[in-house]
N, C-alpha and C positions, 0 to 999 in steps of 0.2 A: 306589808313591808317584809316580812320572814318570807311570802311566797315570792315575792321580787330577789331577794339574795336567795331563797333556795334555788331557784330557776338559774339563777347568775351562776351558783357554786355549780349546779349538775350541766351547765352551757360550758362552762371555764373547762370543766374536768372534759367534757365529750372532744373540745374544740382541743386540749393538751395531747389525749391522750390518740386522736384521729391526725391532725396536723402539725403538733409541735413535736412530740414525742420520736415518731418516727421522722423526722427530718435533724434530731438532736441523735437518734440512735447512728442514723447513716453518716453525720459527720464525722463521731466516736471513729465508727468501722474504718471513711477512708484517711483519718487519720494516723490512723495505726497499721494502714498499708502503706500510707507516706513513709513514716520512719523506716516500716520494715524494707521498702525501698532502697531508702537512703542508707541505711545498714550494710545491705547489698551493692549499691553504689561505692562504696567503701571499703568494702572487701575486693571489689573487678579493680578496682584504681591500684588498692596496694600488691593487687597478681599485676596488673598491668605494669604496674613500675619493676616487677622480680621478674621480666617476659625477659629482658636480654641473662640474665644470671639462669633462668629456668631453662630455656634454650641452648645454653651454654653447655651446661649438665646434659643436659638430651645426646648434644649433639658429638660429647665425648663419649657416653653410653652406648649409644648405638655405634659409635666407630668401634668400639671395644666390642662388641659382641658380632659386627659383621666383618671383622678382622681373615679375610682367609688365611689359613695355613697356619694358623695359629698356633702354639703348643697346647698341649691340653687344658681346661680350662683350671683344674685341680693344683697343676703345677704354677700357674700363673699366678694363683690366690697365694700360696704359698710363697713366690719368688716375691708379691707385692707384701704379705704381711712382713719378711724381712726387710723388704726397702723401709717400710713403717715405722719398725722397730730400731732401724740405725739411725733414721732423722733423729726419734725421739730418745736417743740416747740408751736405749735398751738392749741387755745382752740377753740372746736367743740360749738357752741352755739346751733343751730339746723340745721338736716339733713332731708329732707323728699324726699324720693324715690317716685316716679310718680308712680300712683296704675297700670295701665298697659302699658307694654313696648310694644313700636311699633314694626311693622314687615317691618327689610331693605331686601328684600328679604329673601336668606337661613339664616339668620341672625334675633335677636333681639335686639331694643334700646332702653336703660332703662334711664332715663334722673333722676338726683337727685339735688336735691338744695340745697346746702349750704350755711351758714352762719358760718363766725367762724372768730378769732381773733386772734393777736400776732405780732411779731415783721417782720420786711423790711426782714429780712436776712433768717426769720422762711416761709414766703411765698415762698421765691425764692427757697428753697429746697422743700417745699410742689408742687408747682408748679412743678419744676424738677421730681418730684417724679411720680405724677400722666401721667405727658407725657408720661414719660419710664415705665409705667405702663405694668407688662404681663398682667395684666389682660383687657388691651383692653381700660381703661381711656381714654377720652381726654374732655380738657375741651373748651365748647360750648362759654359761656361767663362768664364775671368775670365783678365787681366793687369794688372797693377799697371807704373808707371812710377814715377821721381819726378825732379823739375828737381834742378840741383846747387843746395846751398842755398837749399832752399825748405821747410818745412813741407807742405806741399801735397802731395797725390799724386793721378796721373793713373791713371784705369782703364777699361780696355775689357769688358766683362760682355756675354756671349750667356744670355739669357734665354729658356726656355721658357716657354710659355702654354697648358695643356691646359682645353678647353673641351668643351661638347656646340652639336656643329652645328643651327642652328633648322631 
């Protein structure tokens, strides 16, 4: 009787570990390629629904950059951070553009300094603004001030300007 169940226990375990095991491992595997699938299927679907908004962006980009005759690109950053600042209610105090833009490889970076003022709500769209900039905006550093008893706040902002040299 012990050598009938040892034989059964060392048969159970050969027949587990030869046929069950490895058909229990590979379901494991492609189930975890399912999800990872489906994951991915769910990321292409929610780019596929931003394809007209993503395209939209492109297709302003690229008109802004293959623009001939354009003014310089330095001054147009500048002419758009002021259109920026009037939407969002901000007065420009002074701006002064770095006399020569660095070279980020194929690329140039133009760094401008600001100074300008206005309300909490007037920054957070200036701010917004320049991030989502096409023209390549982003800002390096910022400090905020504000007068004793005023509404108002004063800010200092370094602004990059990444460009292609003519």
């Amino acid at each position: 009787m012990i050598l009938y169940s040892t034989i059964g226990v060392i048969l159970f375990a050969v027949i587990f570990n030869v046929l069950l095991y490895p058909l229990m491992d590979r379901n494991t595997r492609l189930n975890k390629e399912i999800e990872l699938t489906r994951q991915k299927l769910k990321k292409y679907l929610w780019l596929l629904s931003q394809k007209d908004a993503i395209e939209n962006k492109y297709s302003k980009f690229s008109q802004a950059l293959k623009a001939p005759g354009q003014e310089d690109p330095l001054v147009a950053g500048l002419a758009q951070l002021e259109n920026m600042a009037k939407e969002a209610n901000i007065r420009i105090i002074d701006m002064r553009p770095e006399a020569q833009p660095k070279a980020q490889g194929p690329y140039k970076e133009a760094m401008i300094e600001l100074r300008v003022e206005g309300g909490a709500e007037g920054f957070l769209k200036f701010i917004y603004e320049i991030e989502n900039s096409l023209s390549l905006l982003k800002i390096k550093k910022f400090q905020f001030s504000s007068r004793a008893n005023a509404q108002v706040l004063e800010a200092r902002f370094t602004v990059s300007q990444l460009f292609t040299p003519e």
